[in-house]
C-alpha positions, -999 to +999 in steps of 0.1 A: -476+415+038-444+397+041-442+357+040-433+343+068-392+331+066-392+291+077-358+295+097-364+258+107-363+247+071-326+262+066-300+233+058-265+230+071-259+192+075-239+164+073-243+133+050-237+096+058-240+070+028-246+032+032-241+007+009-250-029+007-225-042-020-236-073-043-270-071-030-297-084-050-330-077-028-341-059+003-339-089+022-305-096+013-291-064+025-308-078+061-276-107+061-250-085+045-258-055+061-244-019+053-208-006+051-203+032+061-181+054+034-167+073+056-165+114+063-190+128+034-177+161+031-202+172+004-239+155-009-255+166-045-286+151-055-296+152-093-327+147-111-313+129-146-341+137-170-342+118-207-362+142-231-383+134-259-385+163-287-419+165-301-417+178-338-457+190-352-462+207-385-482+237-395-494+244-432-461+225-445-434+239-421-425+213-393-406+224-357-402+213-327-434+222-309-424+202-272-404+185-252-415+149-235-404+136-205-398+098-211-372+089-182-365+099-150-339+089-129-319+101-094-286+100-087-264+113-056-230+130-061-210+124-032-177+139-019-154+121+003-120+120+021-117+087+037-089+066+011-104+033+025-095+006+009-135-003-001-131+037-010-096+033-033-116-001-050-143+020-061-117+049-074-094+022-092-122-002-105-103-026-084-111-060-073-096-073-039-070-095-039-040-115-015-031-093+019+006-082+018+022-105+041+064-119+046+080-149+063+102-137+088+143-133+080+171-136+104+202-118+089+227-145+068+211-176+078+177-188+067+159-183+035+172-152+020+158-132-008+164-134-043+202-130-060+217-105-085+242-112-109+256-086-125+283-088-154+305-066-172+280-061-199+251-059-178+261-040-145+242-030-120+234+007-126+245+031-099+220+052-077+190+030-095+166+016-068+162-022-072+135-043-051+144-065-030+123-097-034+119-134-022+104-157-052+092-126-064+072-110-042+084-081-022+096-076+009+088-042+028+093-025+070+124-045+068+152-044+099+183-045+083+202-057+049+233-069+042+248-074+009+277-101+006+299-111-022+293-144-030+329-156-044+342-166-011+384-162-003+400-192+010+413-184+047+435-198+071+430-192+107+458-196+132+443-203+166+474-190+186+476-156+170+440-154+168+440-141+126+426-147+095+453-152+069+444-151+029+475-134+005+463-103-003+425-102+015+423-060+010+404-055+038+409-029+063+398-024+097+355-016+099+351-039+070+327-066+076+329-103+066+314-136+073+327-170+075+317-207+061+336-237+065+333-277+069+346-275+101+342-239+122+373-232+143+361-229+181+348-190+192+334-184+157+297-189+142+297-195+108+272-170+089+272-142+116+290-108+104+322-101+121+340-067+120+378-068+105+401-053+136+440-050+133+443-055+094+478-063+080+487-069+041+476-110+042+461-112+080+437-099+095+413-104+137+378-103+135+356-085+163+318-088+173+319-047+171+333-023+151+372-018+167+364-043+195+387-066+209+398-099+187+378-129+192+402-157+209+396-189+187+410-222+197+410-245+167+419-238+131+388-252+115+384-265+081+380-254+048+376-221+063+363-195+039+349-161+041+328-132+020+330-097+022+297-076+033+296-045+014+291-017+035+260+002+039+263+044+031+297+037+012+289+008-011+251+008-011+220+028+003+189+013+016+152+020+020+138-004+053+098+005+046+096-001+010+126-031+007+148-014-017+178-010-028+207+016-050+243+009-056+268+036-055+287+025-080+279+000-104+286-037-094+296-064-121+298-091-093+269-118-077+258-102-048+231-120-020+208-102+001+206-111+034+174-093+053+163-093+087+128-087+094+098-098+108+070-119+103+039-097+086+006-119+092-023-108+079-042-081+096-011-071+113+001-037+117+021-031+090+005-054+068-013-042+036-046-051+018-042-054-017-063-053-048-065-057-085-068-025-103-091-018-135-115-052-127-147-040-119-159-004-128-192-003-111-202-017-079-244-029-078-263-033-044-288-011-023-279+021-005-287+046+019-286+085+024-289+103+058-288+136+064-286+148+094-290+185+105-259+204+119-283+231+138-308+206+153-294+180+177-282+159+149-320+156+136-328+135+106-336+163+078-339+137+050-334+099+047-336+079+012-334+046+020-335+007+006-328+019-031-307-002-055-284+018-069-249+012-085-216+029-071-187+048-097-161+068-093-170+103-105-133+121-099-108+128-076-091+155-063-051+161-066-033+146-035-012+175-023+006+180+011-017+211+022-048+198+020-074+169+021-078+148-014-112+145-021-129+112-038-161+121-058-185+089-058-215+090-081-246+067-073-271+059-096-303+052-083-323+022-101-361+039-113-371+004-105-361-002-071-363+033-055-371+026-021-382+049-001-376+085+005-383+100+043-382+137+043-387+163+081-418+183+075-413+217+097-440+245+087-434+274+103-455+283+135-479+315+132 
């Protein structure tokens, strides 16, 4: 006689896990409620059994005649591939901390970021990648940068020929400069970048475009100065999303950064949530395990829920470029808060 085969007791599911962090009691989880993990790609439940070795004795020779159970315990291996944030706290002991967030910058006026001096015994080291900061804190998704010299070359403008004269300048056509001065001279904005057009030896026009026509000016201005902007692919390569910067060559010169870019509230797009690594290894509170059957119209196949439990990272997968990183999660069920453990029964039919 053959046993009958309980097809309606095979298993391919899906798991869901729930967790009430900081929770201290049932009813508590009720006003925090539970946050979903995310995709559970794999569940593994173990018993954790603490033995007790029983040693008896028999006409002077003693041996270990059996094993106690003392402790029982349950815990839930889970595998996941969701790097939330909650998630990446979990896998980095990590604490949350201050949203990434940036004042917005508007090219060479404003607040500008942080300046580099560089000497000739401590220069600026080519093809190194150097931060760009304001008071510290970085800047990142950035619009543009410029960097400018900051010792500035004494100019004087004629307003009938319409050029910049300075003995000497060595600037050629493309370059870029930008202009200061007590008084402006009419048809130029002090701190805008202007492209050098028809260089000569010590004169030189200035053009909104690269080899546009000359800006007409009608005053001279005064105490008219202006700084070269180094130029970007030549002089210096940038990277916009992170806000960073690498020198060609090595500069032994003060340079400023001026950075466009804007504002990054919090919960914007391109703002980041940040944390505190290595703070807090373990994460206590109550938890919940569904599973739900793959084969049955999503049916509930099993359902532990309300236990206390506390949440560590177990391992994690490599992170490759062919195929999901996985986070592996352990939770360790408290032996005195269990809760309570719903199971399907499904006998098989005669």
């Amino acid at each position: 006689m053959q046993p009958l085969h309980n097809l309606g007791a095979l298993l391919s599911g899906t798991v869901e896990f729930s967790f009430s962090e900081g929770a201290s009691t049932l009813a508590e989880t009720q006003v925090k409620g539970y946050r979903d993990f995310g995709n559970i790609t794999a569940l593994t439940p173990q018993l954790d059994v603490e033995k007790l070795e029983h040693t008896g004795s028999y006409r002077g020779v003693t041996r270990k005649d059996k094993t106690i159970v003392i402790k029982q315990g349950m815990t839930y291996i889970l595998k996941m591939d969701e790097f939330k944030l909650k998630n990446m706290m979990i896998l980095l002991g990590g604490d949350q901390a201050d949203s990434f967030t940036q004042d917005a910058f508007t090219g060479l006026t404003g607040t500008q970021p942080d300046s580099w001096t560089f000497t000739v015994n401590d220069p600026s080291t080519a093809m190194n990648w150097y931060d760009i900061k304001v008071d510290s804190e970085q800047l990142m998704h950035l619009d543009s940068v410029d960097f400018v010299y900051e010792a500035a070359v004494n100019a004087t403008c004629d307003a009938t020929a319409n050029t910049i004269g300075a003995t000497a300048h060595g600037r050629s056509d493309g370059d870029r400069v930008f202009f200061t001065a007590s008084v402006m001279p009419t048809g130029l904005t002090a701190n805008t970048a202007y492209y050098v057009v028809n260089a000569a030896a010590d004169t030189f026009k200035v053009a909104t475009t690269a080899g546009g026509s000359a800006i007409d000016f009608s005053t001279t201005g005064t105490s008219v100065v202006f700084h070269y902007i180094l130029e970007e692919g030549v002089q210096y390569n940038v990277d916009l999303v992170l806000g960073r910067v690498q020198f060609v060559a090595a500069l032994t010169v003060t340079v400023s950064v001026a950075v466009t870019a804007s504002a990054i509230n919090e919960g914007d797009a391109l703002s980041y949530l940040a944390l505190t690594p290595l703070q807090t290894l373990t994460r206590e509170g109550f938890g919940s395990v569904t599973v739900y059957d793959q084969d049955a119209d999503n049916d509930i196949i099993m359902f532990p829920r309300g236990f206390k439990c506390a949440v560590s990272v177990e391992s994690v997968g490599e992170v490759n470029a062919t195929s999901w990183a996985e986070l592996q999660v352990r939770v360790s069920v408290d032996g005195q808060t269990p809760g309570t453990f719903y199971c399907r029964e499904d006998e098989p039919t005669a």
